[in-house]
Steps between C-alpha positions, in 0.01 A plus 500: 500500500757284288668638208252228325184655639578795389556391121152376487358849603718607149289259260178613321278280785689708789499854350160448464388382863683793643321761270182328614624555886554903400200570799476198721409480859775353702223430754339274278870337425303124591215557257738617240727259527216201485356653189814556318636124560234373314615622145859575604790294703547563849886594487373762251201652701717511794789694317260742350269556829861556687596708210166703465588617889843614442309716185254646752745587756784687211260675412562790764883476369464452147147681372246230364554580162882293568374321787259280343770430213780418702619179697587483824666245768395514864798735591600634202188715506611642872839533391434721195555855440194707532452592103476846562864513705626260233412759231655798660821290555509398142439887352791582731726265322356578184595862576839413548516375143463115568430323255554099615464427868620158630195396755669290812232317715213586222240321701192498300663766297262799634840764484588345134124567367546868577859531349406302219140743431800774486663345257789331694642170395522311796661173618284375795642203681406292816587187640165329578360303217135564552560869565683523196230345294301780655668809410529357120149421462410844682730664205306329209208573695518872464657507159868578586683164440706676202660732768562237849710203484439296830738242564517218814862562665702604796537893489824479617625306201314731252710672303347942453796667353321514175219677672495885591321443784452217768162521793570251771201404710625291719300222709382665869260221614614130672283221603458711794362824370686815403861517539641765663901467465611620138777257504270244545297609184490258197772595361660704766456897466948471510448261201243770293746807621747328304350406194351874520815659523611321185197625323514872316167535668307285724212498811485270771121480682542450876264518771435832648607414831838454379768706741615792346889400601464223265452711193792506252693834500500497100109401530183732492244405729138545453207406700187485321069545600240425299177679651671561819630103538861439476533265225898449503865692496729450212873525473575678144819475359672741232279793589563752785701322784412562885196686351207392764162512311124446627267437199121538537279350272268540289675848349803432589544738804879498555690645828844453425837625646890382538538710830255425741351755756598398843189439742261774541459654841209381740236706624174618591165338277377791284154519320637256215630168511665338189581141490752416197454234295629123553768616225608821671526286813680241353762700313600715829350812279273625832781787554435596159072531509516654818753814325219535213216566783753672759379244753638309773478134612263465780734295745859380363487138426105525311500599135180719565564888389299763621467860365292804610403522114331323190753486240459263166728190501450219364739262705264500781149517609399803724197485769422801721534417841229581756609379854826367659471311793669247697398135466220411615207263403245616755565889339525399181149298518334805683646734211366273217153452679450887592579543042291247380851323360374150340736474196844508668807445345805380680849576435785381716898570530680444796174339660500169650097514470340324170248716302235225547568439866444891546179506267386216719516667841374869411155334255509839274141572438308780316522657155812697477874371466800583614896348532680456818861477474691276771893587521690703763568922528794549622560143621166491718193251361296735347131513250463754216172523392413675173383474154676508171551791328427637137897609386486823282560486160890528465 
């Protein structure tokens, strides 16, 4: 889509084809398309059927409600903060007292909307054209033009000093997918540690898989979930330096320390088994969980803790665990057949065997359900089979 394309989905004929696309069937994208080009241009119908599928798909980031208002390109969509994580982010900055955030790499401008819905004056800026096109019309969209500025520019010739805050969401996809390297972001994570250390406060959103070594000493680290996925981690500056901080939302659930635990001790699989969140994972905060539940870690390198108790937490899910056994196919299809086991779920760490490939070889059949975990107990290939478990109130 050219930034031209795009500017004819902004006149009165384009605004109102999309409305009119609100429910369509992308199946029936041929018969659509046919029917539309007779009363509108083809450029146009093809902009607003490509546009009406970006809608459909931001939907599960966004909420319809914004969704169906906003504008999307073909990345920018993928690219964009979940609106839920994007809201949490901005409260935290609003907490701080920010009131003007400058908003590096704005994309389509889904972190500005939720600063500016707090109030925050932002300056969004971005280098592409069409993306920046994007992110203004999404602003006027949703009635907060008054409070975002977007301007086309390199952010590293913007000038933030006059801002209290600066978010730097740097670039983490190539022509060749995701990039893994933070010096090879767009600008380079040394680049946005910079300009954040200039800033009186600032956040930097990384991928999660970033290595802890690489975290700033003068930087807080935080890993955040949103219904158990792991969303992002973000480098906050001006708040509580070498604080490491998993965030679970919706709530937010926060496990957050500036002296780690070391590693729990290994040993024997009790009745419970808790498996921490993506977040807790992420953030190196296992030590911590498994101190709250006086557990252990089933086998030292799996973050699986085990305890001979239910206790409430809610930085991990707990299942009560049945059976132990080595691995095994053959036993573990003559276990599931002898319960009636036809709803299993799979869950695998420190397996080499995929959850399908297994539910393919042991055909679950009959009425009742159960989950099979595939890791290692004390460094042998093992199966836990149990069920999860109700966590008192607590």
């Amino acid at each position: 889509m050219t930034p031209e394309d795009f500017a004819a989905l902004l006149t009165p004929e384009g605004r109102a084809l999309l409305d009119s696309l609100r429910d369509y069937d992308p199946g029936q994208e041929l018969a659509v398309a046919t029917r539309l080009r007779r009363e509108h241009p083809a450029p146009l119908v093809s902009a607003a059927l490509g546009q009406a599928r970006l809608r459909q798909r931001a939907v599960a980031k966004f909420g319809a409600e914004d969704a169906f208002r906003m504008y999307f390109t073909p990345g920018g969509g993928e690219m964009a903060t979940r609106a839920s994580v994007a809201s949490y982010r901005a409260g935290r900055l609003a907490a701080l007292g920010v009131r003007s955030v400058a908003d590096l790499c704005c994309g389509i401008g889904g972190d500005a909307l939720a600063l500016a819905r707090l109030g925050i004056r932002v300056l969004a800026v971005d280098l592409d054209p069409l993306t920046v096109a994007v992110a203004r019309a999404n602003a006027e969209a949703l009635g907060l033009a008054d409070l975002i500025e977007v301007r086309e520019a390199d952010v590293t010739e913007v000038d933030a000093s006059s801002y209290e805050a600066v978010f730097i969401d740097p670039a983490r996809r190539g022509g060749r997918g995701r990039i893994f390297d933070p010096e090879s972001y767009s600008p380079p994570l040394s680049w946005a540690v910079e300009a954040a250390r200039a800033a009186k406060h600032a956040a930097i959103k990384i991928a999660p898989g970033i290595p802890h070594e690489a975290v700033p000493a003068e930087a807080e680290a935080e890993w955040i979930s949103d219904h158990g996925d792991v969303k992002e981690a973000v480098l906050w500056f001006g708040t509580a330096p070498g604080t490491i901080r998993a965030t679970l939302l919706p709530g937010p659930r926060e496990l957050l320390t500036a002296d780690p635990l070391p590693d729990p001790e290994a040993g024997p699989v009790g009745r419970y088994l808790y498996e921490p969140d993506g977040a807790v994972i992420r953030a190196h905060l296992v030590a911590e969980v498994a101190a709250r539940l006086d557990g252990r870690l089933i086998d030292p390198t799996i973050a699986y803790v085990t305890a001979d108790e239910l206790r409430p937490t809610p930085y991990a899910t707990a299942y009560e665990i049945t059976d132990v056994l080595p691995f095994g196919l053959k036993k573990l299809k003559a276990l599931l057949r002898e319960r009636e086991v036809g709803i299993l779920t799979v869950k695998k760490r420190g397996s080499a065997i995929e959850p399908e490939e297994l539910r393919k070889k042991v055909k679950p059949q009959g009425p009742n359900a159960a989950t099979v975990f595939l890791t290692r107990v004390g460094g042998a290939p093992s199966m836990l089979i149990g069920s999860p478990a109700t966590q008192p109130a607590g």
